[in-house]
C-alpha positions in Angstrom: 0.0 0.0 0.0 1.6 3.5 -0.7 1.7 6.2 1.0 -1.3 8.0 -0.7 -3.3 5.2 -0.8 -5.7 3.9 2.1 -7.0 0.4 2.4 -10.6 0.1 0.6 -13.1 -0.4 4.0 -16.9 -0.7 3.1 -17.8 2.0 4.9 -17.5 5.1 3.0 -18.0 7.5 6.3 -15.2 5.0 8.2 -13.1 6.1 5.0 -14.2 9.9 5.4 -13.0 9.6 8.9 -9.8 8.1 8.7 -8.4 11.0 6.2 -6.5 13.9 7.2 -8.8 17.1 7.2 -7.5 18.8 4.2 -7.5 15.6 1.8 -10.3 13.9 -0.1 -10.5 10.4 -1.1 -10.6 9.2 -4.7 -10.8 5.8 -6.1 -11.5 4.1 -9.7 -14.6 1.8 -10.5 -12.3 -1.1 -11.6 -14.9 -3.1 -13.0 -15.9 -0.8 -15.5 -12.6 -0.4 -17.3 -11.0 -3.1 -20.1 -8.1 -4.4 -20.2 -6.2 -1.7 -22.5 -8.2 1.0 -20.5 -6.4 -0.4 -17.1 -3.5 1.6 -18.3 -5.0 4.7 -17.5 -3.1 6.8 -14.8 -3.8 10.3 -13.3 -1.6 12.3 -11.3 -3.8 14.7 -9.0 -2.1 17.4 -7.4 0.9 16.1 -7.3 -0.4 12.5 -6.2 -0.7 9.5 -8.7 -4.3 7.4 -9.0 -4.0 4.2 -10.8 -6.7 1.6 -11.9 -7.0 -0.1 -8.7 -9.7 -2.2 -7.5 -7.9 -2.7 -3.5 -6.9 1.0 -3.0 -8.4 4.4 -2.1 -6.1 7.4 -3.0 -5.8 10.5 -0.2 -5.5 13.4 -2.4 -4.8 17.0 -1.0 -7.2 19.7 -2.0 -6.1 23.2 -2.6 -7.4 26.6 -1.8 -8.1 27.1 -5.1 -8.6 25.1 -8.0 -7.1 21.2 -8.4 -5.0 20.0 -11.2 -5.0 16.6 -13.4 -2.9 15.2 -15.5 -4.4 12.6 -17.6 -2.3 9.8 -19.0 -4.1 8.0 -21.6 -0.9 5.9 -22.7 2.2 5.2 -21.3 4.2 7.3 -24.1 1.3 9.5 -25.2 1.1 13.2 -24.3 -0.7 14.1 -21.1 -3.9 16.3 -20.8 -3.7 18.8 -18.3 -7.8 19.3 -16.4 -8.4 21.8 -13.8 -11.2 20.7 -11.0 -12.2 21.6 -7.7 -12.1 19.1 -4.9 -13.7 19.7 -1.4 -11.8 18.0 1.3 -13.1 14.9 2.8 -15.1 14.2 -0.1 -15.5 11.4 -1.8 -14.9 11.0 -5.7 -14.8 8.3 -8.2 -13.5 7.6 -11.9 -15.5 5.4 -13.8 -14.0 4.1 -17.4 -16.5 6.2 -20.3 -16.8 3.5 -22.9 -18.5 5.4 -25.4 -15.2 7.4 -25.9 -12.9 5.4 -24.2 -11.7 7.8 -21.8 -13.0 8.3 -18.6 -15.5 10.9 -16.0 -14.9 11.8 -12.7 -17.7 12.7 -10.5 -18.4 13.8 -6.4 -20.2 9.8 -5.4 -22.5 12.5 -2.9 -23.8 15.0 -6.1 -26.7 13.5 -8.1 -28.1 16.1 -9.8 -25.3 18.9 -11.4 -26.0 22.0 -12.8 -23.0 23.4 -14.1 -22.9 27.1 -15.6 -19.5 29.3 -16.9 -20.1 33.1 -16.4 -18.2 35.2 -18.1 -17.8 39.1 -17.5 -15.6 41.6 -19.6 -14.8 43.9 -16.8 -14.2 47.2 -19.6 -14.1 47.3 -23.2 -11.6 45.5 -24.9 -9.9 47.8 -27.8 -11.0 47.1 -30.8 -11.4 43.2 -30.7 -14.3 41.1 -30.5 -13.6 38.9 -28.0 -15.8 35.7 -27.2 -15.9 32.9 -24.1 -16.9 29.6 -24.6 -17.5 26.6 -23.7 -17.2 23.6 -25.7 -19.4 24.1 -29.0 -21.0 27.3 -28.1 -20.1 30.6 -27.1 -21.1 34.4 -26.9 -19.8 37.8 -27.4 -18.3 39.3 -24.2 -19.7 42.8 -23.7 -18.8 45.3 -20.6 -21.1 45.3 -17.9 -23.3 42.3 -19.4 -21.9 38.7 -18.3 -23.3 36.0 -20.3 -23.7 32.1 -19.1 -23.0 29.2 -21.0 -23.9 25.5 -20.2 -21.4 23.9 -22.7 -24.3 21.1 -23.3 -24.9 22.4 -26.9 -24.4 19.4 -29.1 -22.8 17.3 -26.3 -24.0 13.4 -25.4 -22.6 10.5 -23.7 -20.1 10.4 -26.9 -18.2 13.0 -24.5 -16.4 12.5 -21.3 -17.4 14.7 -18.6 -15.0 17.9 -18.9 -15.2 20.7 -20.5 -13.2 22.8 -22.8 -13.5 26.6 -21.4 -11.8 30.0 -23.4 -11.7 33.2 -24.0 -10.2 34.4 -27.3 -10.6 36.9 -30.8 -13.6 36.3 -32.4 -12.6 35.6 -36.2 -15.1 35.4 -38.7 -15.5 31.7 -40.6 -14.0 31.2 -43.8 -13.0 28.2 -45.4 -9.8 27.5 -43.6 -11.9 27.5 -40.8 -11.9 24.9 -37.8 -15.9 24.9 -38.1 -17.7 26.5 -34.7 -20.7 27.9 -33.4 -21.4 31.1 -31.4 -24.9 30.4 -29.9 -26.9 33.0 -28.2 -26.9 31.8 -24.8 -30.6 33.2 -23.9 -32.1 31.8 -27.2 -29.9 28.7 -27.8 -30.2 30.2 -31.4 -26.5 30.0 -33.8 -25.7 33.4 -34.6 -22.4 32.2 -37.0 -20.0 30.3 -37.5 -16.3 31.4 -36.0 -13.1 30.2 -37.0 -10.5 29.1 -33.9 -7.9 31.2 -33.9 -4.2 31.5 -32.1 -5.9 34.2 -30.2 -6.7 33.2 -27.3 -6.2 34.6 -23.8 -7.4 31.7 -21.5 -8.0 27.8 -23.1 -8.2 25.2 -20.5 -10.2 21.7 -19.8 -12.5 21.6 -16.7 -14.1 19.1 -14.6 -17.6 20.4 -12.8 -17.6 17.6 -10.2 -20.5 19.5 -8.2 -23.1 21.8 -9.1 -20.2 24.5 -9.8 -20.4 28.1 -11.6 -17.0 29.0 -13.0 -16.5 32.6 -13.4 -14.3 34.1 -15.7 -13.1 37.7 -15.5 -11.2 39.4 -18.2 -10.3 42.9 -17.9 -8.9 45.3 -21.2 -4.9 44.4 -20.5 -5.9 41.2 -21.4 -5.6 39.8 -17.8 -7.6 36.5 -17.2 -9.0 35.5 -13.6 -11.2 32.2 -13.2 -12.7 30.8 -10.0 -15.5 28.5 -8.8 -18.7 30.4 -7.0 -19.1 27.8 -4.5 
């Protein structure tokens, strides 16, 4: 047993109590990864989480928001997820065969309603400038935040995290790399936008509770994000 990892007792709230305050406990539903999916590995703020049917991982939590780093493959590039764990919580990873890849969820959270708000604290010079999430996004104004779900288009063919952004708005052309901004009031497509090297802020995210994100981005092009708990 390593040093991050507790033994896996029945009891979940004998496992809640036996971790240190600021830690959380996460382990991996085993039974419902393959073989060639078993090869998954995470590192979690610093701490490693393998497919593991005897173990559950003590993770610290952070102040502020929680890194991954996704290893799909041994040799392949890893995907760096931002999340925000609650210590002494309990979380598990569950193998997401419809893409092979995986979700992470809070065991205690049934129901999630997850929302990104984004605000453009003062004009921005003479850019259009757009936040998104996923496969739809809006125009940022001053003084008029706009929401965004990130469900547009989205089914179980995804895993459960999110790709958040701020960047230019380009107009489509042929080039493009083909993408929606959706009026996030009417759920209408307002046009298509091409995805640009622009950006100020691009980064995946995990909504593990019913968690708003909010995004501030003021006109020197500096960038804050942090969960509304």
């Amino acid at each position: 047993m390593t040093e991050d990892s507790l033994g896996s007792p029945n009891d979940q709230s004998a496992a809640t109590q036996a971790i240190p305050r600021d830690y959380c406990i996460i382990k991996t539903n085993w039974k419902s990864f393959r073989d060639t999916s078993k090869k998954f590995t995470w590192t979690i703020n610093g701490h490693e989480i393998t497919v593991d049917s005897a173990k559950e991982f003590k993770v610290a939590t952070h102040a502020g928001l929680d890194t991954v780093i996704f290893f799909k493959t041994l040799d392949g590039a890893p995907e760096i997820i931002l999340c925000d764990l609650v210590k002494r919580e309990l979380y598990q990873i569950y193998y997401n065969m419809c893409c092979d890849d995986f979700n992470f969820y809070n065991v205690h959270t049934r129901h999630r309603n997850q929302v990104v708000e984004f605000e453009l604290k003062e004009e921005y010079s003479n850019t259009k400038l757009i936040g998104g999430v996923d496969s739809e996004a809006g125009f940022l104004k001053a003084g008029k935040p706009i929401s965004l779900t990130g469900d547009y288009a989205r089914s179980a063919m995804f895993p459960n995290r999110y790709r958040v952004f701020v960047q230019a708005f380009v107009p489509w052309h042929e080039d493009s790399t083909l993408d929606r901004v959706i009026n996030p009031l009417t759920r209408n497509e307002l046009r298509p936008f091409k995805d640009p090297d622009q950006k100020l802020i691009d980064f995946q995210y995990i909504f593990l509770d019913s968690d708003t994100l909010r995004i501030l981005v003021d006109s020197k092009s500096r960038v804050s994000v942090e969960r509304i708990k």
